[in-house]
C-alpha positions in Angstrom: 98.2 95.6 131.7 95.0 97.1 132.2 92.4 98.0 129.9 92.7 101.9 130.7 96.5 102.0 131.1 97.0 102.7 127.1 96.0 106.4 127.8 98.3 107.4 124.4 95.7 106.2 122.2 92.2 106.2 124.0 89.7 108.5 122.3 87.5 110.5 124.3 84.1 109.4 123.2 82.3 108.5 126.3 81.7 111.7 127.5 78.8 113.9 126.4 80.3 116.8 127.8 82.9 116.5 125.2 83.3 119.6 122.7 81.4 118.6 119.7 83.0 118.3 116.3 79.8 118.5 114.6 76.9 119.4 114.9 74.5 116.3 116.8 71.3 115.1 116.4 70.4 116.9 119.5 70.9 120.6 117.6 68.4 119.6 115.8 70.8 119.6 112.7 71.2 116.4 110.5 74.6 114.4 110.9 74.4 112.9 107.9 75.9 115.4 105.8 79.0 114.9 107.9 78.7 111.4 107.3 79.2 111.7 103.7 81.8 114.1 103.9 84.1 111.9 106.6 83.1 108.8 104.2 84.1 110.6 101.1 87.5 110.6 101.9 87.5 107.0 103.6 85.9 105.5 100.1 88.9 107.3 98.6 91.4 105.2 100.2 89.5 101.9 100.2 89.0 102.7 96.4 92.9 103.5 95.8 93.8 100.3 97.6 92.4 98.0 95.6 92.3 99.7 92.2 95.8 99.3 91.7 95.0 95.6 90.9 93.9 96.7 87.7 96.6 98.3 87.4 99.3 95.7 87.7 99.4 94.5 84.2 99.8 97.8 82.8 102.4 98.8 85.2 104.4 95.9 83.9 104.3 97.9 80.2 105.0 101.3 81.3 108.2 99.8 83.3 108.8 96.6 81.3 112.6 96.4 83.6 110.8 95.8 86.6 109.8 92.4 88.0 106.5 91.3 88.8 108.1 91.6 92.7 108.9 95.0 91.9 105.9 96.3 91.0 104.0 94.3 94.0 105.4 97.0 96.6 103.2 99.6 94.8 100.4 97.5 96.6 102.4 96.4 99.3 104.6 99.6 100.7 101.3 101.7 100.5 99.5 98.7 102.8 102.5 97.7 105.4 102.7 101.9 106.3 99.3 102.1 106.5 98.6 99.1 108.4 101.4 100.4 110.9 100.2 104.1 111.2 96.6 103.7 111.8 96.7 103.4 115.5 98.9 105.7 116.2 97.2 108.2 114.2 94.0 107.5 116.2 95.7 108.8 119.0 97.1 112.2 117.0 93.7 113.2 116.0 92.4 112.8 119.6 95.2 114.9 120.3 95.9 117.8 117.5 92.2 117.7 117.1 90.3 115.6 115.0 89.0 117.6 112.2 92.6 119.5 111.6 94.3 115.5 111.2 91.1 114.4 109.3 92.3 118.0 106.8 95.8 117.3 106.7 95.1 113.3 105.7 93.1 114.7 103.0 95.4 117.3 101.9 98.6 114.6 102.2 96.8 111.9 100.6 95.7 114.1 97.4 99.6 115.6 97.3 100.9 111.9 97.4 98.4 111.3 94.5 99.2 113.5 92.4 103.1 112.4 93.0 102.3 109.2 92.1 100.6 109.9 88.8 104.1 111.8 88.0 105.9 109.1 88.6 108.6 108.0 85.9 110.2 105.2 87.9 108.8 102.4 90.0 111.4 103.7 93.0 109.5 107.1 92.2 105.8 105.6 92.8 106.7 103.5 95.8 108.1 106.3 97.5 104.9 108.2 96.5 102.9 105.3 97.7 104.1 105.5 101.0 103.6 109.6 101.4 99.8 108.6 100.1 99.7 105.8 103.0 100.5 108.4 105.9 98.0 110.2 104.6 95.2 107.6 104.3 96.5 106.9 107.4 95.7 110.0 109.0 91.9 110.5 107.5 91.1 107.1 108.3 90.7 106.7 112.2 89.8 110.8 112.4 86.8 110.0 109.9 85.4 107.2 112.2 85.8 109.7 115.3 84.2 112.4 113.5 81.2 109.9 112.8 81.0 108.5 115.8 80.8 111.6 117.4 77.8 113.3 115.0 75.7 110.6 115.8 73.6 109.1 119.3 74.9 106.2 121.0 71.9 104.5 120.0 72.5 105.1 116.3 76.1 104.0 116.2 76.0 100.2 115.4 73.7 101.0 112.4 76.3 104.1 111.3 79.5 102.1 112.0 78.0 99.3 109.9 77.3 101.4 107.1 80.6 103.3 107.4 82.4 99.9 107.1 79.8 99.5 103.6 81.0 102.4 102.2 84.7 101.1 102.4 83.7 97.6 101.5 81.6 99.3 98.5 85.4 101.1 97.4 87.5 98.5 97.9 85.4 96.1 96.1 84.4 98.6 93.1 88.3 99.5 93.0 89.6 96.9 90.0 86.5 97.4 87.9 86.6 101.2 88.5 90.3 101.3 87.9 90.0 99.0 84.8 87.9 101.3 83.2 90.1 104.5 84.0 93.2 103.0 83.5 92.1 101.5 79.9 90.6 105.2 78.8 93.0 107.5 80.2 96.5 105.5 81.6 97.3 104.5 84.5 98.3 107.5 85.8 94.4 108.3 86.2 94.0 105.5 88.8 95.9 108.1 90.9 94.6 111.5 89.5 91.1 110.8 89.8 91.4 111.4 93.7 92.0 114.7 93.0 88.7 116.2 92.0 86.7 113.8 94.7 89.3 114.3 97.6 89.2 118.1 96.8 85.4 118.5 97.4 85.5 116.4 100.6 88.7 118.8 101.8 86.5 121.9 100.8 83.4 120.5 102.1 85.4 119.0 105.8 86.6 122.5 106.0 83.7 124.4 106.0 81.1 121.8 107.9 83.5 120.4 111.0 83.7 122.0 113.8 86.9 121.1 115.9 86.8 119.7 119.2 89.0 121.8 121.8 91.4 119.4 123.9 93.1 120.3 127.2 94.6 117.0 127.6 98.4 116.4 127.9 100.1 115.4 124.8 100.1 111.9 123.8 103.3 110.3 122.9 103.6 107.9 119.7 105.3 104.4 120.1 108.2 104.5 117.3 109.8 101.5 118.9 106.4 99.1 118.3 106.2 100.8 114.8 109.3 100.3 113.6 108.5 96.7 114.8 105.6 96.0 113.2 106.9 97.4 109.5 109.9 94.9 109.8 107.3 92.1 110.6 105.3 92.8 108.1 107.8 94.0 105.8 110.1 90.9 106.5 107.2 88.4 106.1 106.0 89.7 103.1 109.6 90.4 100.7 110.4 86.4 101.9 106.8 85.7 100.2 106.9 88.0 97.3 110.6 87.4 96.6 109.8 83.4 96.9 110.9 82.8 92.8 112.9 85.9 92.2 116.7 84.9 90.8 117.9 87.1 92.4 117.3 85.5 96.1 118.5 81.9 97.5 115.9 80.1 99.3 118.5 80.8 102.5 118.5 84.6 102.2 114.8 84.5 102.1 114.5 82.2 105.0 116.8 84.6 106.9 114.2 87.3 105.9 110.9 85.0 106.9 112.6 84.5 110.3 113.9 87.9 110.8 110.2 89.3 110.1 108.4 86.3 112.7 111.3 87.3 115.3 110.6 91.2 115.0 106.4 90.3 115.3 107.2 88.3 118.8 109.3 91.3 120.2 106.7 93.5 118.7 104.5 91.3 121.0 106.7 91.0 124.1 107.2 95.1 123.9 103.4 96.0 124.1 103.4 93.9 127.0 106.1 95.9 128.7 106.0 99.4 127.0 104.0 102.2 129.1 102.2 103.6 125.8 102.7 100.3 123.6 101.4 100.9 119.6 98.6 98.4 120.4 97.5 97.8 124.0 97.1 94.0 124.2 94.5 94.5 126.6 91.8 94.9 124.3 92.4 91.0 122.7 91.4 90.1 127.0 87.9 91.1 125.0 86.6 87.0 123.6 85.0 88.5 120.7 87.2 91.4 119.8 89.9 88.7 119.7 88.3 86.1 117.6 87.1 89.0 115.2 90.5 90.3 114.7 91.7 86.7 113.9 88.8 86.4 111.4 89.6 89.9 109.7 93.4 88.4 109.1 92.4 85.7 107.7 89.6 86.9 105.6 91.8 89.7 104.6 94.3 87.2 102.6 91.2 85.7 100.8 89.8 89.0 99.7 92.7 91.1 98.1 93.5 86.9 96.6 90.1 86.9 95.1 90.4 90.5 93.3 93.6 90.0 91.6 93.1 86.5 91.4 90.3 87.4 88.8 92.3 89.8 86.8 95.4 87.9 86.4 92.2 84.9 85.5 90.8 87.2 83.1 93.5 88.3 81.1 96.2 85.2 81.2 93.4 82.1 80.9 90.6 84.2 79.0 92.5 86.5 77.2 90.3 89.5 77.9 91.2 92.8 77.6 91.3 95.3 80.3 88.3 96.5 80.5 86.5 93.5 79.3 87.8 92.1 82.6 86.8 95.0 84.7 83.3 95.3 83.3 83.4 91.0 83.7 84.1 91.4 88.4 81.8 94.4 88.5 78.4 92.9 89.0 80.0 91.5 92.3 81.0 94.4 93.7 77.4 95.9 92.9 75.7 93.8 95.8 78.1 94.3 98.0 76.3 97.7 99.5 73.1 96.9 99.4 74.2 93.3 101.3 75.9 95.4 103.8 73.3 98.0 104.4 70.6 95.1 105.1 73.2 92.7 107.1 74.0 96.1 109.5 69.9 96.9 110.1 69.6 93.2 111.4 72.5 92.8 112.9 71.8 95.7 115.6 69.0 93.0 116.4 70.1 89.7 116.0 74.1 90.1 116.4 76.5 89.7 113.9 77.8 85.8 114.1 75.1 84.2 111.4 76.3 86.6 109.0 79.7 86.5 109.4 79.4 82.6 109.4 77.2 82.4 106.5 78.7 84.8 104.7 82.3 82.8 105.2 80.6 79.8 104.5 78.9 81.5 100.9 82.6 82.7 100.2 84.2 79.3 100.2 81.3 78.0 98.3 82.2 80.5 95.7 86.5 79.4 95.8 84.9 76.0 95.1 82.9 77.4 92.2 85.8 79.0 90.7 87.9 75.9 91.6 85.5 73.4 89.5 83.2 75.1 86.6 85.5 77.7 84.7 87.6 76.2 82.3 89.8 77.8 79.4 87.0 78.5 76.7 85.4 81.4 78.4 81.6 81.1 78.9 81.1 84.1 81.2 77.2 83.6 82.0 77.1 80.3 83.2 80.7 79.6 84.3 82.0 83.0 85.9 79.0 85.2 86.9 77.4 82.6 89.6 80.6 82.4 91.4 81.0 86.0 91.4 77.8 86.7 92.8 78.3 84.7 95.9 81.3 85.7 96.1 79.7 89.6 95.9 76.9 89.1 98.7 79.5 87.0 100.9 81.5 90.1 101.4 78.7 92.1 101.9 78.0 89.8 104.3 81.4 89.7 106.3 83.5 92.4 105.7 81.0 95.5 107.7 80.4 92.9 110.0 83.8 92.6 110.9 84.2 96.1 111.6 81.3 96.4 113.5 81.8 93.5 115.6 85.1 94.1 116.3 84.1 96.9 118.2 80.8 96.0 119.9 82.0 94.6 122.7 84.5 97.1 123.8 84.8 99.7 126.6 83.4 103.2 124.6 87.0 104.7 125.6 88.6 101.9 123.5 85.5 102.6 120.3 88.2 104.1 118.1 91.6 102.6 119.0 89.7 99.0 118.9 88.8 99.7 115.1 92.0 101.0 114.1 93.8 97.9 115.3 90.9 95.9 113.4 91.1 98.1 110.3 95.2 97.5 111.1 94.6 94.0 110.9 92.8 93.5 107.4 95.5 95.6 105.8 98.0 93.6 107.3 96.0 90.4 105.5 95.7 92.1 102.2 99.9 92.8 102.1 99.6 88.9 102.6 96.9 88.3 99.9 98.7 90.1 97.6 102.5 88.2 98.3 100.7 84.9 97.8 99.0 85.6 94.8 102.2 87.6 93.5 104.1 84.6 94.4 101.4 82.0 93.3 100.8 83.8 90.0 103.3 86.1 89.2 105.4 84.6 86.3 104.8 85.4 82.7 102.9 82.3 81.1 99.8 81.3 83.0 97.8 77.9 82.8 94.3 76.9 84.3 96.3 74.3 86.3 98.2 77.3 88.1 94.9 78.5 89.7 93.8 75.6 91.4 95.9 75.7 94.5 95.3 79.3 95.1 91.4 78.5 94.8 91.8 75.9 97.1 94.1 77.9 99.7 91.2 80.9 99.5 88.7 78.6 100.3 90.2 77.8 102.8 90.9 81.1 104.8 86.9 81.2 104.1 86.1 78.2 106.5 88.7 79.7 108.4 87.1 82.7 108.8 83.5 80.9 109.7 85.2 78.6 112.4 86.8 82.1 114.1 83.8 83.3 113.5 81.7 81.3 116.0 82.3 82.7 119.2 81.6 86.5 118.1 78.8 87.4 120.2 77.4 90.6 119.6 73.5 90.1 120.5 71.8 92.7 122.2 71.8 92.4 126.1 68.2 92.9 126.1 67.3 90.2 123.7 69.3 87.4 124.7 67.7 84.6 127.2 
């Protein structure tokens, strides 16, 4: 297949004659404004991803009938549909325009919110959880497009890196953030406090975007590869979560595994085939797009293991309350943006493979940490925080880089297609993070002992990461030998 034969879900970026959605730099008018209003909205859904870690304990109390398993598809349903509606939802907003899907993300997402915080069953607040996905999933891609399209080419690898800070900064603020709302006000709050943030950013997107005007034919949406993709991932993940569950034999779950590995091959072997395929499997022909996606898998397991790793760590080993616990990760988080910001300036210099290696190689030093030095009388200063400030500037390190570089190397027409797969991709690692750990951890009494093989298995999708890592070449042209 060739690279421009996906023409469902290329963006039109690469011309300038291209209707502006905002104002550029060149009327003299400042993009950034639009910047913060498109990354509003994107903060909010890196935010409500991972806040909900926090939230796991006392979900177990406000539905004491539901197993640990349950309550994982509050994480996981959210994350498998918005993992599988990203890329297709690039290709709506270059469609329908990409300010009126970036409004009607914003407006879904913030309906879905408030559902959820109504919620009086967990069948209620999955449901909910998957409205609030199609929404995320809408804003998302449309928020990048809008970006990419306020600002020069020339200023795009520095923007893109600090668009993918912003959603780093969320997603790792999320469980300390949540602690403390959830703790204070219920958990219902971890929901409700999109609504006065979201609000602004719909009032704000409203007012300041223009729309682009399209004449192009209308792009179709591949329901086969979707449908696909959610039953891999879907599959994959119950035969994980479900792993100790009574009510499962080892064969049914097998059944499932298989059932989820054999829908991700034909998901594979239809993209090949399919005129207007869901992902267009030409863009992995790209060396470092491919290794980069590989690395944001991988290094998407380790990250959504560390954060509820910690909690469950916290609560079970230390016996810390809630928001002991969330005040206890948030220095982390905390260097995370100012890593990210500094890691993007250079990188538009010196490419982005030292930092994505060193940052790996910093984030399996801190599994090892965490692995060796805390024990069960807590000592937070000398036996937690060191570990969790490595582990802090290691994602700061890696996880902008990833989106930047995953889209470096790419044709301009594939720019926002290429970092929906990515974004795709690290969602898709995070539903795994989150059925190992569930799996790993998920049973009522907790022991140090129990933490060691998860430490172990995280420090390793860290050198993973590195090792995939290596052949990412993103150096300027102009500075290479």
């Amino acid at each position: 297949m060739s690279p421009t034969k996906n023409t469902a879900l290329e963006p039109n970026l690469n011309s300038a004659a291209e209707p502006a959605l905002t104002k550029t730099s060149t009327d003299k008018t400042s993009p950034w404004p639009v910047f913060w209003v498109a990354s509003i909205a994107t903060f909010l859904v890196s935010l409500d991803t991972t806040m909900l870690f926090a939230a796991f304990d006392p979900l177990r109390h406000a539905f004491p009938t539901a197993t640990a398993a349950d309550l994982s598809w509050v994480l996981n349903a959210y994350t498998v549909v918005y993992a599988t509606m990203l890329i297709p939802a690039g290709g709506l907003a270059d469609t329908h325009g990409r300010k009126r899907v970036f409004l009607i993300g914003v407006a879904l997402f913030l309906a879905a919110s408030a559902a959820c915080g109504l919620a009086n069953s967990v069948a209620w607040l999955v449901s909910a959880r998957v409205l609030q996905a199609v929404g995320a999933s809408l804003l998302t891609p449309a928020s990048l497009s809008i970006v990419l399209a306020a600002f020069g080419q020339n200023q795009r690898a520095v923007v893109v890196s600090l668009w993918g800070a912003v959603g780093g900064l969320a997603a790792a603020v999320g469980p300390s953030a949540g602690s403390f709302v959830i703790d204070h006000f219920g958990w219902p709050w971890a929901f409700y406090i999109n609504l006065p943030i979201g609000g602004f950013a719909l009032w704000r997107g409203a007012s300041l975007l223009n729309e682009s005007v399209k004449s192009g034919e209308r792009r179709r949406v591949d329901g086969v590869g979707m449908a696909l993709l959610i039953l891999a991932v879907g599959a994959i993940t119950f035969s994980i979560v479900e792993l100790n569950a009574p009510g499962w034999s080892q064969k049914e779950l097998g059944v499932m595994g298989a059932t989820g590995i054999a829908a991700a091959l034909m998901f594979i072997a239809w993209a090949r085939r399919a005129p207007a395929p869901l992902v267009d499997l030409a863009l992995f022909r790209h060396r470092t797009y491919r290794y980069v996606n590989l690395a944001t898998l991988s290094f998407g397991i380790a990250f959504s293991m560390m954060f509820l790793t910690f909690f469950f760590y916290m609560m079970t080993v230390w016996h810390f309350t809630l928001p002991q616990a969330g005040l206890a990760v948030t220095p982390g988080p905390l260097l995370v943006m100012p890593t990210a910001i500094i890691t993007g300036r250079l990188a538009s210099r010196l490419g982005h493979r030292r930092f994505l290696v060193g940052g790996s190689l910093l984030y399996a030093c801190s599994s090892l940490w965490f692995f060796l030095v805390p024990g069960i009388e807590p000592n937070y200063l000398l036996h937690w925080l060191p570990g969790l400030m490595m582990s802090g500037i290691a994602v700061g390190l890696v996880l902008p880089s990833l989106s930047a570089a995953a889209v470096n190397r790419l044709p301009v027409a594939h720019y926002a297609v290429g970092s929906a797969v990515n974004q795709a991709t690290r969602q898709i690692g995070s539903v795994l993070g989150v059925a190992i750990t569930v799996a790993l951890l998920g049973h009522d009494t907790l022991q140090r002992a129990d933490f060691n093989a998860l430490y172990l298995l995280h420090g390793a999708l860290a050198l993973l990461t590195g090792l995939l890592c290596l052949p990412v070449n993103t150096k300027p042209q102009h500075t290479q030998p």
